[in-house]
N, C-alpha and C positions, 0 to 999 in steps of 0.2 A: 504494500500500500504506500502510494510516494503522494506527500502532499505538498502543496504551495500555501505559504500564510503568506496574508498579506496587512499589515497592524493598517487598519484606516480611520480618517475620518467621517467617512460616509461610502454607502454602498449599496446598489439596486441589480435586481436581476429584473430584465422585462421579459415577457413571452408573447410575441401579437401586440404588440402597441399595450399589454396591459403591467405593469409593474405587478409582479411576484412576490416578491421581497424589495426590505429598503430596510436600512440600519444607519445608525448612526456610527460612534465611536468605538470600534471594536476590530474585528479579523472578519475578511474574506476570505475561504478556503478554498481552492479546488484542490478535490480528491480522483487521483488516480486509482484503479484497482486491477490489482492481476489475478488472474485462475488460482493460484496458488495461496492468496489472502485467506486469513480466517479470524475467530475471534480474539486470541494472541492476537493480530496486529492491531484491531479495535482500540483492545483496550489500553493496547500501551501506547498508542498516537493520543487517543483521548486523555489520557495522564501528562502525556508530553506539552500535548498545546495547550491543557487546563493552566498546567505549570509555570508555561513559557514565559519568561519576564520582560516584557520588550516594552511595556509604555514606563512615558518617566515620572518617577517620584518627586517629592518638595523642590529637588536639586537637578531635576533633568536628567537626571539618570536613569538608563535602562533597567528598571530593579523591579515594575507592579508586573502585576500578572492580571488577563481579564476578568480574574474573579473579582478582586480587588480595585476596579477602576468600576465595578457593575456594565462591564461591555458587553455587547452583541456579539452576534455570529452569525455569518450565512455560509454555506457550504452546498458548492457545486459540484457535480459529478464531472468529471474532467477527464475521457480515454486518452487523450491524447497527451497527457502526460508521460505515457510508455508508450512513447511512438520511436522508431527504431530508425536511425537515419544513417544506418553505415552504408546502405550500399544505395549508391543514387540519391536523385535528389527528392524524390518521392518517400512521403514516411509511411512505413510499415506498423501497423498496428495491433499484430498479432499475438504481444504480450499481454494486450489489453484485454479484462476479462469479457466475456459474452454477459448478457443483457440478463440473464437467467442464473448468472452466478454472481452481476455486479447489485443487481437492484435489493439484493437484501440484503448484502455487505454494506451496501449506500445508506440503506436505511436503519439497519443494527448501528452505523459508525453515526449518524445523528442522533439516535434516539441515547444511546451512550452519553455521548458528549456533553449531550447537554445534561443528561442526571451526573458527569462530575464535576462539569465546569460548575454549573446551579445559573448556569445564563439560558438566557431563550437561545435557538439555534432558528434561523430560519434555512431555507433551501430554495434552489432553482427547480427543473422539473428534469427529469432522466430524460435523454434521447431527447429532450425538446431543444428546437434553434432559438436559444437565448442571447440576448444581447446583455451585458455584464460592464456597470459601469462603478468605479470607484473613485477615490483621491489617497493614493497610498500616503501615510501620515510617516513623513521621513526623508524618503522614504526606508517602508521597512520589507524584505521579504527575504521569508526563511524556507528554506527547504528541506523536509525530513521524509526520509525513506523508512518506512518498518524492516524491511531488510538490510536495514546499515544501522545497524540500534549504538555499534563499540563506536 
């Protein structure tokens, strides 16, 4: 499971002209998922980004975490994160899990999330053509892999 955070000040997913979601100060997510994911990477990404300390304290410093700041969360489903670009210029997407093994990965890895973080989580829609708009606050963006945990 490879994710993107993105720490922001604002953020919307539209679907059709209709906003989805919309959040203020908090993280965007897209979530990658491979065949191979299970509840192990759930839970230890959800621990991971609960934890993550990137907004600034009294002093500006990278030290709160979204619990601690009461931030939001939206998280997208994102295949294309394990798009495979060694060979030509066209990406291969065949690490990327099928719709039937990601959509309950997608939605255990929300429903998670948000019983650790204790924030609301909102979401975009699976397979839907969304347009995804933010203002990264920073900016910040982290990238964490369940299969690179050391």
């Amino acid at each position: 499971m490879r994710v993107v955070i993105q720490r922001v000040s604002e953020a919307s997913v539209t679907i059709n002209q209709q906003v989805k979601s919309k959040i203020e100060q908090g993280f965007l997510i897209l979530l990658g998922i491979e065949p191979t994911d299970n509840a192990e990477d759930i839970q230890w990404l959800c621990k991971k980004i609960s934890g993550l300390r990137v907004f600034g304290d009294e002093n500006g410093l990278m030290n709160v975490s979204i619990k601690d700041i009461a931030g939001e969360i939206i998280v997208v489903s994102q295949f294309t994160l394990h798009a495979s670009t060694k060979k030509g210029n066209r990406p291969s997407f065949i690490k990327a899990a099928k719709p039937a093994i990601a959509i309950p990965l997608y939605e255990q890895f929300v429903k998670q999330l948000g019983m650790i973080s204790g924030r609301p989580v909102y979401t975009g829609e699976f397979g839907a053509d969304m347009k995804v708009a933010l203002i990264n606050a920073g900016p910040v963006t982290i990238i964490i892999d369940s299969k690179s945990k050391e």
